[in-house]
N, C-alpha and C positions, 0 to 999 in steps of 0.2 A: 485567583488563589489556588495553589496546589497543593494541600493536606496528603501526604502519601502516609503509609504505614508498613514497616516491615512483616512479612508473612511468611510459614513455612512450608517453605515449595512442594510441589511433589513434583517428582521426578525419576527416570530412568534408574533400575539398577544393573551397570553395566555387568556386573557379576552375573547374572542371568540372562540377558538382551544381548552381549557383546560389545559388538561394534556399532555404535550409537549412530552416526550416517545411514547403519541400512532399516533403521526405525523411524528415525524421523523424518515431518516431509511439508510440503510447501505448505500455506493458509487453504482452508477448507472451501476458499473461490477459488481457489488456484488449480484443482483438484476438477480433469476431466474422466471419463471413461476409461483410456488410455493410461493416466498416470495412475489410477487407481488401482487398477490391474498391475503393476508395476512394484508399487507400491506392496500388492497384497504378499505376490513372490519372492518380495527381498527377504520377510519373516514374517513368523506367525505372532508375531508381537507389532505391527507395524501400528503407527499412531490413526492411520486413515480407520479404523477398523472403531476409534472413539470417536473421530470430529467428523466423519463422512465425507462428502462431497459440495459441490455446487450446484449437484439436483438432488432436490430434497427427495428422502424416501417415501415410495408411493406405500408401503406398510407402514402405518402409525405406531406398531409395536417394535421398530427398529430403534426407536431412542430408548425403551424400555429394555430392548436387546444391549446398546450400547451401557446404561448404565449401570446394566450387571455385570460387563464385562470389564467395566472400571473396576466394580466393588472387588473382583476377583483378582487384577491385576494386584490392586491393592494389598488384599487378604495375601498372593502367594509372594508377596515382594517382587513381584516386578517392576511394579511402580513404592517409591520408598519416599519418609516426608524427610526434610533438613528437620537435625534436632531443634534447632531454636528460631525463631522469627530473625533475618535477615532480608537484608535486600543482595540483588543480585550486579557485578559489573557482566554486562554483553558487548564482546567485542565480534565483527564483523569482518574480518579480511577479504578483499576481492580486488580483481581487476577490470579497468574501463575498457570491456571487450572490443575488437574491430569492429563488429559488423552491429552494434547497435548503435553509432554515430557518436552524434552530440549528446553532451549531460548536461546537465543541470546541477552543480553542486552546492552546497550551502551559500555562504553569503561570500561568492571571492569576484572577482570582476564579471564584467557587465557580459561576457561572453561564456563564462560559467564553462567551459569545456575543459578536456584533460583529453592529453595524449594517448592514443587506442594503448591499451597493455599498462597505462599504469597502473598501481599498488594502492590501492585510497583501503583506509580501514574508518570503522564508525562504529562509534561506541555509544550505549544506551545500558541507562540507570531501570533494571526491573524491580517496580514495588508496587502497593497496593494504594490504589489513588479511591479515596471516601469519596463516593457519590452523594452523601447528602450535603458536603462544605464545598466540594469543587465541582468545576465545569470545563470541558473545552469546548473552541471553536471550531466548528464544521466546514466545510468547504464543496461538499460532496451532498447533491440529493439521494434520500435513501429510499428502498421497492421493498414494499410488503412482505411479500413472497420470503426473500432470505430473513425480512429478520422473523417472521413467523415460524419458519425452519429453525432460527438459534433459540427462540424462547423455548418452542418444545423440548429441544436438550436441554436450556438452562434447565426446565421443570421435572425432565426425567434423573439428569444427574447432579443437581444441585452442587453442578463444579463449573468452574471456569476453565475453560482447556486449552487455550488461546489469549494470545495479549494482544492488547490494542494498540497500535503504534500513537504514540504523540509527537510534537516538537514543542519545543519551548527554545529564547533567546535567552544564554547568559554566558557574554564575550567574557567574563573574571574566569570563566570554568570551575567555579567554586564546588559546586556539586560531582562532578564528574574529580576533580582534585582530592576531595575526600574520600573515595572510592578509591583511586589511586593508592593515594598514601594507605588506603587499610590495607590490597595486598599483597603491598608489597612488590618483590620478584616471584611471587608463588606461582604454581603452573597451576592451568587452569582447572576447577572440578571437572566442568566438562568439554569436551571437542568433540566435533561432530564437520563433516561437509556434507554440504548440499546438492543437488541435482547440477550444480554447473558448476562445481569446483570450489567454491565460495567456501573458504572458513567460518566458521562459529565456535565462539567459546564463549565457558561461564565461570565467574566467580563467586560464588558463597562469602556474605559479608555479613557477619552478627554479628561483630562488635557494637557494643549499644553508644561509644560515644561515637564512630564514625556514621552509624545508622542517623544520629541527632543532627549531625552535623548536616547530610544526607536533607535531611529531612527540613531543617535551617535552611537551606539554603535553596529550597526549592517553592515554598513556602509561597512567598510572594510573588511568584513568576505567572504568568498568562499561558496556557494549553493550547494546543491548535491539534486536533486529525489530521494525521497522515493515511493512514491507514486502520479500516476499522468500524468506519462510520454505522454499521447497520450493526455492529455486534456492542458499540456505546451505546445506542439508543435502546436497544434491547435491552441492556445490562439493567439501565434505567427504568425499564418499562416492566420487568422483573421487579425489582427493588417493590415500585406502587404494587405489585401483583401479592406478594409477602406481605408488605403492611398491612392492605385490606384486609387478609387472612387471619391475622392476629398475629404473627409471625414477628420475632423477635431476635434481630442481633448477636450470638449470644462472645462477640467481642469483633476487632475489626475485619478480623476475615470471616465476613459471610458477607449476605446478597447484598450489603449497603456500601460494598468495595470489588472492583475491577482488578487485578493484574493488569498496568501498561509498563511498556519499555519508551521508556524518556529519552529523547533522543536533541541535542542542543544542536541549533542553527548552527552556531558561534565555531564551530567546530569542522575539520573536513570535514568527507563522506556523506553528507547527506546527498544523496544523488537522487533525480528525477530523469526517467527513461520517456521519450517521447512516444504514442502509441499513433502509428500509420494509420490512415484508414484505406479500404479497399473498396471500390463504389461499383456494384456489381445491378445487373439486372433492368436495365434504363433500354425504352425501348428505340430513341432515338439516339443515343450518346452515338457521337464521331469526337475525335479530338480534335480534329479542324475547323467545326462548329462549337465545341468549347470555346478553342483558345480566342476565334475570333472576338465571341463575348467579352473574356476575361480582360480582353486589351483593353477595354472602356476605364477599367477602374486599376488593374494590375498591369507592370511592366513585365511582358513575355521573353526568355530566352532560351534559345536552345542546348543543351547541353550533350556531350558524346559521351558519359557514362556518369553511373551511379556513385563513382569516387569524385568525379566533379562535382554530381549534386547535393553530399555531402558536406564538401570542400565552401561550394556556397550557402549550403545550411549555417555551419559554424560561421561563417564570415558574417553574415546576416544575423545572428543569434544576440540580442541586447540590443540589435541599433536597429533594423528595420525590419516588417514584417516581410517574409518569404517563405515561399510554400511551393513545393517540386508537385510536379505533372508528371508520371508513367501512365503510359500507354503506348500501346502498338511498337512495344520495344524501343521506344524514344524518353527521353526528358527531357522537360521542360523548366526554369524555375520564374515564378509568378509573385511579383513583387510591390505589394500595396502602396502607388503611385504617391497618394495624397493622406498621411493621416488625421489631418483634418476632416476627410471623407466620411472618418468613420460614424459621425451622428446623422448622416444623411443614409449609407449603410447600411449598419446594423439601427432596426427599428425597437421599438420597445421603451418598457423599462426601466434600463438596464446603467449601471454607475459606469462611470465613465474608465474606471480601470479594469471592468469588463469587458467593456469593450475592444482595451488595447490588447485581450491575450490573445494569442497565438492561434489557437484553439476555438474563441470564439468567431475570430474573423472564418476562421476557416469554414466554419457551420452556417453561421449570416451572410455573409457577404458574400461565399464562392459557391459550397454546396446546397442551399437552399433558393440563392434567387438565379441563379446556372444551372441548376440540376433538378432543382424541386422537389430536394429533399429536405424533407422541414422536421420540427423536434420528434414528430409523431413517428416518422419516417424513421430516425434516428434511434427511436427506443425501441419499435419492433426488432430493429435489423432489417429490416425488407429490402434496403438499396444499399447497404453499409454494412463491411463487417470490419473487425480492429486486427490486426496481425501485432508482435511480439517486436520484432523487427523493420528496418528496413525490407532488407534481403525478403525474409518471409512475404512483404507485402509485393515486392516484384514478381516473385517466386510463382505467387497466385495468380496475378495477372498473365503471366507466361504461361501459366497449366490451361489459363480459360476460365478460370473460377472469379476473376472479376474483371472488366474494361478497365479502369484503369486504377492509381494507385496515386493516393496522395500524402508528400513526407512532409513533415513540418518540424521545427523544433521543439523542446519540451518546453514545460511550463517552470519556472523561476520559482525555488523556494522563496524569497521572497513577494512574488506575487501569491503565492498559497495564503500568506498569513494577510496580506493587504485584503485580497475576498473576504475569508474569514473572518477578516477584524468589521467588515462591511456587511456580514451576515446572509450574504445572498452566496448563492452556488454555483459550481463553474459546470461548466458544460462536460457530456456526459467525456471519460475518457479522457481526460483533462490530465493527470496524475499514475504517474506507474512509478513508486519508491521501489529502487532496487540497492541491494539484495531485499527482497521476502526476510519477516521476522518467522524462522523455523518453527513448526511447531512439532511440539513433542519433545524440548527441551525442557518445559515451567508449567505447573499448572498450580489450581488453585481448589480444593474443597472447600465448602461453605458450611459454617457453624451456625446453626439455626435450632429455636428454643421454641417449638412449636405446642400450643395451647391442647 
């Protein structure tokens, strides 16, 4: 069941900020050293400067920094709220770039790709989903560390400054139709692009019957994470932190409700980017003792460049598992012979549409009993690191920064919700939604009636 509630946003006032692109900026995981710095020079209003980074600050008085630096935007209107509780339409524009391969797009045939340079747009419903009537399903194991870094901001700024991506199935498009129809041909409140070209826009919708309607029509539907997982459970773990306090509600927008952007299967644009890994630091690795192994259980081929092994990713993509070999400025593509194999395999656990992903084979069955690199292995990083790209993960291997380099497809919005719906978790790296939901478009103050 998903209970939403319309809430009134806070957001940019481009009267004072400008040009909304040079403030806004990726998810606060998204956020290294680099972009930070990037970020801080585009203006003195940039959004990193609220939600920080991906390493948490070694000064504990930095959230208390950050929250006053909210209260201020606030106070000089730089940040302004929508007069009335609405919900938001978010549309998305972008293109299926060359050099990131194969997608993954919502539920369209069994090979899920689109031609490099096409136009795919993805829209998503932003409103305030009640934590204490609704839930979604997870997909993703979560680490201490970050969410103990977002709780300290929830505590310092008692705002939500970030949305949680969801998905939900509904082929009627009922929900996303009523949003529509509210508005209209109007242009958007706001536009903004992003670090790779990406459009974003926002619509302002309080009208209260299309809000109802909005809200109707979402109701009965099942939740799944997309993106998000450590700052849902957090939202959550907040919530129990307020009650015990005596802490009180004092209507639906506070701690007992999240800001997500609802995002429908049923619909283009849901795209999954596959993430490379790059297997660096092995003190034996030769690729001619690889591949010799690999032939036991994978079918080995050679390939003469990176637009072939592409070419065989996609063709492979829904029907068979296949997984590309760089190294030593060769590919290879490695083709799981038998998938009846896979209970002999991968050991464990593990449900049996676990074991068919992509992703999983690639960790059981090729890098841990071939390499011996095992989950522990995997979570340090100690033989593993993930690149963005293909290109990026060859790129590395060519500079020396890792032996060799392994491409696979992505993971299946439909296989996301089949996990989910199974309750177990996919392997680490599993998932990259792209476009990034922007932050620094929506945020959320909490109304709270403290004893």
């Amino acid at each position: 069941m998903a209970v939403i509630h319309p809430f009134r946003g806070l957001r940019y006032n481009p009267a004072v900020v400008g040009d909304l692109s040079q403030v806004v900026t990726q998810p606060y995981d998204r956020i290294g050293p680099d972009e930070e710095k990037a970020y801080r020079r585009r203006s003195p209003y940039s959004y990193v400067q609220l939600i920080g980074t991906k390493s948490p600050p070694r000064d504990e008085t930095e959230y208390a920094r950050r929250a006053q630096l909210l209260q201020a935007w606030i106070r000089d209107r730089i940040l302004v709220y929508d007069e009335k509780p609405g919900v938001y339409l978010y549309r998305q524009t972008f293109r299926s770039a060359v050099d990131r391969g194969p997608l993954s797009v919502g539920r369209e045939p069994a090979t899920g790709n689109r031609e490099p340079g096409t136009a795919l747009t993805r829209q998503g419903l932003i409103a305030l989903l009640d934590l204490t009537q609704s839930g979604a399903k997870a997909h993703e194991h979560t680490l201490r560390g970050p969410k103990e870094d977002r709780l300290k901001l929830f505590r310092a700024t008692e705002a939500h400054l970030e949305h949680i991506f969801l998905l939900y199935n509904d082929p009627a498009r009922t929900a996303t139709a009523a949003a529509e129809g509210a508005i209209g041909g109007r242009a958007p409140n706001l536009t903004a692009r992003d670090d790779f070209g990406n459009t974003h826009e926002l619509w302002y919708i309080a009208d209260p019957n299309a809000v109802r309607s909005v809200q109707a029509a979402l109701l009965p539907l099942e939740l799944y994470i997309a993106d998000g997982h450590h700052r849902f459970e957090t939202s959550q773990a907040f919530m129990q932190e307020c009650l015990a306090q005596g802490w009180r509600p004092t209507g639906p927008q506070s701690f007992t409700a999240l800001p997500v952007t609802l995002v429908n299967i049923a619909e283009p644009g849901c795209v999954i980017r596959p993430t490379p890994r790059v297997v660096h630091s092995l003190p034996t690795f030769t690729p001619a003792m690889f591949l010799a192994a690999a032939e036991r259980e994978f079918a080995v081929e050679p390939l003469g460049s990176l637009a072939a092994a592409k070419a065989v990713l996609a063709a492979a993509a829904g029907n068979r598992h296949t997984f590309i070999l760089y190294a030593g400025g060769k590919f290879w593509s490695l083709t799981l012979r038998d998938e009846g194999r896979l209970d002999h395999l991968i050991t464990g656990d593990h449900p049996p549409a676990w074991k068919r992903l992509d992703v999983a084979i690639l960790h059981k069955a090729i890098l841990e009993p071939l390499l011996g690199i095992d989950d522990e292995a995997l979570a340090r990083q100690s033989n593993v690191d993930y690149a963005h790209t293909d290109e990026e993960a060859v790129a590395l291997v060519d500079a020396g920064k890792g032996q060799a380099a392994f491409l696979l497809n992505p993971t299946r919005v439909e296989e996301v919700l089949e996990i989910a719906d199974l309750g177990v978790s996919m392997p680490q790296k599993s998932t990259d939604f792209y476009p990034k939901l922007l932050s620094g478009l929506l945020a959320m103050t909490m109304d709270i009636a403290k004893p």
